[in-house]
N, C-alpha and C positions, 0 to 999 in steps of 0.2 A: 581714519578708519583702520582698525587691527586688521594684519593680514593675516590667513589660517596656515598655524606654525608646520613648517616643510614637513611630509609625508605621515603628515594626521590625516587618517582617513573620514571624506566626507562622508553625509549622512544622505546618499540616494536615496530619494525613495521610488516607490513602485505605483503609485496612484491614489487618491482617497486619502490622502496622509499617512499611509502606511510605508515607515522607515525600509528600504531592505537592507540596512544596514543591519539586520537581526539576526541570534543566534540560533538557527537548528542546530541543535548540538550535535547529530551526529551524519544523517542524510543530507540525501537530495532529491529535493519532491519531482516527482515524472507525472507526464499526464500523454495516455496513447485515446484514439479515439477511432472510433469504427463503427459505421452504420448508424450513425447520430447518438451514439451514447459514450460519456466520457469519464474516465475513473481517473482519480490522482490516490496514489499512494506516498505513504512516508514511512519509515521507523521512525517515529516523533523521537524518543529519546527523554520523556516525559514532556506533556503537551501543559503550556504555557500559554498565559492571555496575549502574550508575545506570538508567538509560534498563528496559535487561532487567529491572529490578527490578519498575520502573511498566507496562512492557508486560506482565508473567507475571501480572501483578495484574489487569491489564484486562483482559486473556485469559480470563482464570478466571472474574471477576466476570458475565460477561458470556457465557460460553459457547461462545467462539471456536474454529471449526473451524480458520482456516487463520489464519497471521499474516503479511503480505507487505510487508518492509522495501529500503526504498531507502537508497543513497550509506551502507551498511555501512562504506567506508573499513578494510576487512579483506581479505587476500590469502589468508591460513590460515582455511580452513575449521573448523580445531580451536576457535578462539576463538567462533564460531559458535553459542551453544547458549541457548536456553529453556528454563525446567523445564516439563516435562508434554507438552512438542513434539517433534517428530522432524525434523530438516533434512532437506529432501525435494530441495532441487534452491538453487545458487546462482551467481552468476559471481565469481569470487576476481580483483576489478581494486582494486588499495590506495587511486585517485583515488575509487573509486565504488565499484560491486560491491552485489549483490540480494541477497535473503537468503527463501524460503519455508517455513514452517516449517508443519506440520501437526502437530492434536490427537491424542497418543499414542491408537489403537485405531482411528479410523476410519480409513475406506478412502482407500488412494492410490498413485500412479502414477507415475513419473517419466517424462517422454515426451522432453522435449528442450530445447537449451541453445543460447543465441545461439552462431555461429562463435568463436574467441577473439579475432581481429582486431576483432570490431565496435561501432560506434561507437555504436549503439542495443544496448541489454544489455535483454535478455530471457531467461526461462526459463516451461518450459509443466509444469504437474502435472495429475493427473487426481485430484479429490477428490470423492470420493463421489459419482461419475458426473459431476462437471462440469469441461471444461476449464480451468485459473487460468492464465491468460498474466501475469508478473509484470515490469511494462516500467521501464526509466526511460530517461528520454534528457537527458543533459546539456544545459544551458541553451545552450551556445554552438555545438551542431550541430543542425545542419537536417533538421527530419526527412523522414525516407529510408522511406515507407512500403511500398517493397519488403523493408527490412527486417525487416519484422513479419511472423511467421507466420501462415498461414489454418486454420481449422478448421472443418470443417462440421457437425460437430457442436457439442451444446450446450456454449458457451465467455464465457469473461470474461477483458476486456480490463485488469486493475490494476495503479495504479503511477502513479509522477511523471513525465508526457508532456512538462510544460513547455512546451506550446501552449497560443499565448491565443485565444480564440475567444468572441466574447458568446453563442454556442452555450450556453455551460457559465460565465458571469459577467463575463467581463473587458468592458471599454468599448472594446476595438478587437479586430479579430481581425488575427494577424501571418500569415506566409506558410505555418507552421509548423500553424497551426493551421486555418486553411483544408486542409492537406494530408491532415489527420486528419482532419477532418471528411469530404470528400469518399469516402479509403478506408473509412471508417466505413461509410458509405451502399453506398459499390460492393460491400462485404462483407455486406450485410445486416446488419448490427450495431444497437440501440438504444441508445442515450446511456440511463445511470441519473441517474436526477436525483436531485439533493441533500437533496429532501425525505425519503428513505427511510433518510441518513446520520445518526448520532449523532456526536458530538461532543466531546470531551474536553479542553476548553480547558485548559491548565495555566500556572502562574507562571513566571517566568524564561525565556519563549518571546522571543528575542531577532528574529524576525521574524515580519510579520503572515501570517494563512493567506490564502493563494492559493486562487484558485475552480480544479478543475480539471475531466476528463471524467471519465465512468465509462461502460462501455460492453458490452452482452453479447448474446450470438445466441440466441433464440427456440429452443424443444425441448422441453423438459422445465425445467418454469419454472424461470430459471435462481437460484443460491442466492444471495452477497450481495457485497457490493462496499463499499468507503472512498470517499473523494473524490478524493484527487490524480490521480484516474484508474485507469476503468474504462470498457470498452466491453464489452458480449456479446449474444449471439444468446440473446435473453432478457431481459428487463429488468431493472435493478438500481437 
């Protein structure tokens, strides 16, 4: 019987035949939950039958209500697809592009969709009475917090903001992230803090995780939030 040659790494897996020896190329999928509703977020880094594999797995293991991925790197919405979710809302841009996905049977809403022109990509859902704003904003524009929608009722802010801020971990805060912090406050919003995030470290992550916000408005305590960012009127 061959033995497996010194420090070749084995092929874990995570259940259902799903290898975790898999590459998310750039994150690390989070899943916070609150008041029976669960959100996993990622920066996919473009979303692969790989990737869909270990997210449907996480999803399920876990009991995720919404799933909200960034830099999809998909223009066709058809390639689009989770088993057990329903695409609820997304922006089809091939550099980048969102992607919301909600758990077949609960309730949900499609409210509305960044311009097509714009440089901040956002889409909003209403999931079991709570707003999900699903942001990302590419590293190399400034963010434009006129761009971001208001909501006065109970809402959350997720997604990769790419503002640095010690607010939410980095050792300086840049211009970007002083901007978000400020409309965060002007909006009434609470930062979710990191303590209430889970974690899903996996192998072959070719960059490290970044601290990001999470952010959501006070209501009807709001349900749950990832890392890379989230703000809502509610805490998460």
């Amino acid at each position: 019987m061959k033995s497996r040659k010194k420090n070749q790494p084995s092929q874990l897996r995570i259940g259902n035949g799903v290898p975790k020896h898999v590459p998310l190329s750039g994150r690390t999928p989070e899943v916070v939950v609150r008041d029976g509703v669960a959100l996993l977020q990622l920066n996919v880094e473009g979303l692969t039958k790989a990737k869909i594999n270990v997210l449907t797995h996480l999803a399920q293991a876990h009991a995720v209500t919404a799933i909200l991925l960034q830099e999809t790197h998909y223009k066709d919405r058809s390639h689009l697809k989770i088993l057990g979710y329903t695409l609820t809302a997304c922006t089809e841009i091939e550099v980048y592009g969102t992607a919301t996905f909600v758990k077949h049977h609960a309730r949900w809403s499609a409210i509305a969709v960044c311009p097509e022109n714009s440089l901040l990509e956002w889409t909003s859902t209403e999931v079991e009475g709570v707003t999900i704003i699903n942001v990302h904003k590419p590293p190399s524009v400034k963010m434009d917090t006129t761009g971001l929608p208001y909501f006065s009722r109970p809402c959350m802010y997720v997604g990769d903001f790419n503002c640095h801020s010690t607010t939410w971990g980095y050792r300086s805060t840049n211009a970007s992230g002083k901007a978000l912090e400020d409309w965060a406050s002007a909006s009434g919003l609470n930062l979710l803090h990191d303590q209430a995030t889970r974690q899903f470290p996996l192998p072959q992550m070719k960059h490290r995780h970044k601290p990001k916000p999470c952010i959501c408005k006070p209501g009807r305590a709001v349900t749950t939030s990832h890392h890379p960012g989230a703000f809502s009127k509610v805490p998460a």
